[in-house]
Every structure is written in C-alpha cells, then in structure tokens.
N, C-alpha and C positions, 0 to 999 in steps of 0.2 A: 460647577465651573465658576471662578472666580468673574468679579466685576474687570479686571483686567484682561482676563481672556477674553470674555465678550466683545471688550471693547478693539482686542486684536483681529479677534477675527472678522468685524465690523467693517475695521480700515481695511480698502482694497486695494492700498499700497504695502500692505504688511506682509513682507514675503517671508517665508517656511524658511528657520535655519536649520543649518547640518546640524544636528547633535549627535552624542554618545549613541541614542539609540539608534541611530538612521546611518549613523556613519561604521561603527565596530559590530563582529559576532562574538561575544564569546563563547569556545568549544564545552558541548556538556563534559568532556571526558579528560580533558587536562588543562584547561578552567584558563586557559590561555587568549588574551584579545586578536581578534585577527580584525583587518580591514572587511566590511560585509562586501566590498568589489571584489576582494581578491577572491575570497570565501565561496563567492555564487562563479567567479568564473573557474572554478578548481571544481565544479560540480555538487557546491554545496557541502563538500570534504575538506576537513580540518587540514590546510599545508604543512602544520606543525606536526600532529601527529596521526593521520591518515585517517581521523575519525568518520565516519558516514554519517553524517546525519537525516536525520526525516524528513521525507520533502513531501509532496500530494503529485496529483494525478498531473496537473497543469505542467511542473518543471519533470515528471516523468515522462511527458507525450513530447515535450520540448528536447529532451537531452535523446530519446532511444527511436525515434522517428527519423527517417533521412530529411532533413533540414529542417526537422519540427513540423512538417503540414502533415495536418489527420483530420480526421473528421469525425467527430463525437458521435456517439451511439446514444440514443434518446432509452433511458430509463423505463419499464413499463409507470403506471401508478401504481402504489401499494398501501393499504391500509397504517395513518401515522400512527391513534393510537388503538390498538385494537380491542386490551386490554381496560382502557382509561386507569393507567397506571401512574400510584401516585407516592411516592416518597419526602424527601422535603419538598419537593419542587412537582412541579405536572411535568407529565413525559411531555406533553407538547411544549411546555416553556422551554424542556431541557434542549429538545428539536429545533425551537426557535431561535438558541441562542448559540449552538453547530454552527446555524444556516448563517445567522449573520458572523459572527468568524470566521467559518471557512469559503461564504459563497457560493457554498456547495448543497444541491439538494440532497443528498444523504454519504453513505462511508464509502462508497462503490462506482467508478466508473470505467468507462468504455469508449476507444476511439480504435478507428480503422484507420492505418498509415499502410508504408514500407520502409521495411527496416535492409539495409544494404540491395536496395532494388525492388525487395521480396516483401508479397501482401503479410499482411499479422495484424492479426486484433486485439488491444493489450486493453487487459483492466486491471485498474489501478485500486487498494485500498486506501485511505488517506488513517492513518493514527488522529491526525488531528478531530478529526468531527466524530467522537465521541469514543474514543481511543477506535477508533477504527472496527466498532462491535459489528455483528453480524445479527442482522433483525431480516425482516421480512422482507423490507426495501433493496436489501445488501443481497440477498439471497436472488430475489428480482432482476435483478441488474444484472449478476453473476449469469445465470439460464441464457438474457436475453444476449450477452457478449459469448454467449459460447454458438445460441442459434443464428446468429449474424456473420461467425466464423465458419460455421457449416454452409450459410446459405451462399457466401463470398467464395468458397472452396480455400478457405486461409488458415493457417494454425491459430491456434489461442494462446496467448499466454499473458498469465496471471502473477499479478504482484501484491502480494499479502502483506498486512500490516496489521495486528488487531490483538487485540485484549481477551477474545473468546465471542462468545454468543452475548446477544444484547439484552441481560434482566428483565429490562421493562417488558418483555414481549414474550418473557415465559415461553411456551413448548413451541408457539410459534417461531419462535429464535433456530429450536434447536432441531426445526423440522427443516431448517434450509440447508443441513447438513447432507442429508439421504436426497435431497432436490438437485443439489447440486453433483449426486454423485453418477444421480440417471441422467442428467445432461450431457455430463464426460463420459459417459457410456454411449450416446449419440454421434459424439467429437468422433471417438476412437471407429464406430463402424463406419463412420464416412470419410475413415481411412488419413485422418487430419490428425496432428501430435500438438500436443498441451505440452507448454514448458511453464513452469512456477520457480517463478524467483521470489526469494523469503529473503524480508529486509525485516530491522527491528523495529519494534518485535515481531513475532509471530506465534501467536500462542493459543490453550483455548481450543473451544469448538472448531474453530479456523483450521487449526494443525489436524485437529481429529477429522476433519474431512478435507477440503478441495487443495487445502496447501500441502498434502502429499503423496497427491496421489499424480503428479505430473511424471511425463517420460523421461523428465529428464528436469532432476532437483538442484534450482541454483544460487545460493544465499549472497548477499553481500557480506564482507570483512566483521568478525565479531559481532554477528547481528544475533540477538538472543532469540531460541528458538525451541518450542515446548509443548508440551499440553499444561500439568501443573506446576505451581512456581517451585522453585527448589525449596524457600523454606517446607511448604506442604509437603513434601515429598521427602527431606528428611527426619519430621516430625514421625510421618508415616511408617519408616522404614527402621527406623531408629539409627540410622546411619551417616555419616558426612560423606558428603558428595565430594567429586572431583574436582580439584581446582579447573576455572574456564568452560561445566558441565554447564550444557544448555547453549553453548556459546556454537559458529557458525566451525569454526575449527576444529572442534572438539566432535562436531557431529562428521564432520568430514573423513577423518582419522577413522570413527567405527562405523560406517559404511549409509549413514542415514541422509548424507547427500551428498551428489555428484559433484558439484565443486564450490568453490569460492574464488567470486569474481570481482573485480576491481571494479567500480562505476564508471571509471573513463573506459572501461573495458567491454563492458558491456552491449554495448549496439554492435561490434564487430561479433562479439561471439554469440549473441542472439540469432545474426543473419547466419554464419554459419550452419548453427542448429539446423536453423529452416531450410539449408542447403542440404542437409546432412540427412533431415527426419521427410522431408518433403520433396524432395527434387523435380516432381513432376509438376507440383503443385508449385513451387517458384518459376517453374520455367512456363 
C-alpha cells in the first residue's frame, strides 16, 4: 500500500468512489461491459448474450427460495488437513486463503427454505472456494443436507459446481463419492426425490457420483459438464470430438439430462417438480 493510500484511508472524510471495478461486469463469454446493476438484477446473466454466470450459495438461497428467507444448515466439523499436504503452498494456507475470499467455511452448503410454498433443502457448491472440489468437508456437508431433508420429510436438491475430487485429501476425497451415494440411498427409501441441477462446471468425481444420480437432471444454458476434460479424452481415443460435446445442450439431445433450464426459470419449475415428485409431502 502506497503512502497515499494510507493516508486515504486515514481521512474519515474520504468517501469510496465509483469506479470501473465497482460500477461494470464484464461477460467471460462475449467479452462485452455491462452495468454490474443491470448484470445482478437480470440474475447474474449476461443481457447481451444470455451468458450464466457463477454465482455461490448466498445469491442461490437468495434468487430459488420464496422471497430469499432459509435458514442455513450447520456443516458437521471435518478434519482440514488430514493428510498435512503440501505442494507450493500448505493445504491449510490454501484453505486459509478460500475462507477469506469467499467467506465461506468450505465448497458446500445447506439451507432449508420453500420454494413456491413447498419445504426443500438446497445445497449449493460454490466454484469459487477452490474451484468447488470435493474433500471430506464437501462430502460432510453433502450427508448432513440430505439427513436434515429426511428428517424435515422435504426433498433435496443439489446444485454442483466443481472441478473433481480435492488432491490435497487423496483417497479421502474420493471416498465421499460411495458416502454420498448410501445417503441418497436413504433420501429415496423415505420415499423423498433428489433433483440436481448442474451449472458450470460440473465435472470430475462430482459427475461420477451425486451429480447424477438425481430423479430428475437439470443443467443451466451451456453449462459444461463431464467427468474428463475433452482434450484427455481425445488424446485418449484418438478422435475429435463433437462440436458443443460436454456442453448442457449437447447432453440433452442424447438423453444424459432432463432438461435445460433458464435461471429466471428456475424457482417455478423447481416448485413444480416438488409438486409433481412429492405431492404429499408439499401438501
């Protein structure tokens, strides 16, 4: 920090101007400025070109909840680092420095609202805090939002965002795969429906377990979506892939998900679902 900055932030007559950063978004997908007012109240979606962009759990509880009010699901605790795994950095710095970006104590959360009237318990993945991986803490959180849906008699439904299983946490990572799938195994006999909506990305360990095994698979607009990345895959094969392969459209066309839903669209045709999969259990 410069000797002028200090001495700005010092005077406590020095008020915060608008700038370029605070005032414009620009879209990752057609590189266009928009006003960030116009940007957040369009749901965070490029007006120009319908792009979707990434949001976290806060503006998902906010936008798919009837008037925003929920009530957050407490996280168990989970071992941070288990492994004391260390790359350039210590996992726990890497942990440290998630939490103060995003605010958030790890990639996975949980609130209980109603969405068109009707109870639902939505966990959210956040990309941001650490491209959204899946470690022990994520796996945690995932169980305890699915036993809180069981014990409320409410559906579940889950919003994936994530890069895979989380490195630093080795087999522990990739054991919250099989964890999560005897949970949803619990959902299902106490007769409650699991919907999964996949926004981008969603890839990875992620895909190979809880993000698709819902009753009912629903992506956002061009959300990329996978297990491995296409180049791996046609290195692999030795083949070019499909123009738009991996993409939300493209999976839709050959039958890998029910639909693709518009984010303004989204809270009507959730409640629906719930109408549709649960009708006892809304009523």
């Amino acid at each position: 920090m410069s000797w002028l900055d200090r001495v700005r932030n010092a005077l406590p007559f020095t008020a915060k101007r608008d700038t370029a950063d605070n005032l414009w978004h620009k879209c990752r997908q057609c590189q266009q400025m928009v006003f960030v007012k116009e940007w957040e109240d369009n749901l965070n979606v490029c007006p120009r070109c319908d792009h979707h962009d990434r949001i976290g759990a806060k503006e998902r509880f906010a936008q798919l909840f009837d008037g925003g009010l929920h009530e957050l699901i407490a996280a168990p605790a989970a071992p941070e680092d288990p492994l004391k795994f260390r790359d350039t950095k210590k996992y726990v710095d890497r942990i440290k420095a998630a939490r103060a970006q995003t605010g958030d104590r790890d990639a996975y959360q949980n609130a209980f609202g109603r969405i068109s009237g009707q109870g639902a318990v939505i966990g959210v993945q956040d990309f941001a805090f650490m491209g959204g991986s899946m470690g022990v803490a994520v796996g945690e959180a995932f169980v305890a939002g699915v036993e809180a849906a069981i014990k409320r008699g409410v559906p579940y439904i889950a919003i994936t965002a994530a890069g895979g299983a989380r490195m630093q946490e080795g087999t522990l990572s990739l054991m919250q795969m099989p964890r999560a799938t005897v949970a949803l195994q619990r959902l299902r006999r106490a007769g409650l429906p699991y919907v999964v909506l996949l926004t981008d990305p969603t890839t990875g360990g992620v895909t190979a377990s809880y993000a698709m095994l819902g009753d009912v698979q629903i992506s956002e607009p061009n959300a990329l979506i996978g297990f491995a990345g296409q180049r791996v895959i046609e290195n692999t094969i030795r083949e070019k892939l499909p123009e738009g392969f991996q993409r939300a459209e493209y999976l839709l066309d050959h039958g890998m998900i029910d639909m693709v839903v518009h984010r303004k669209e989204l809270p009507a045709t959730l409640g629906r679902l719930i109408g549709y999969l649960a009708p006892e259990k809304a009523a």
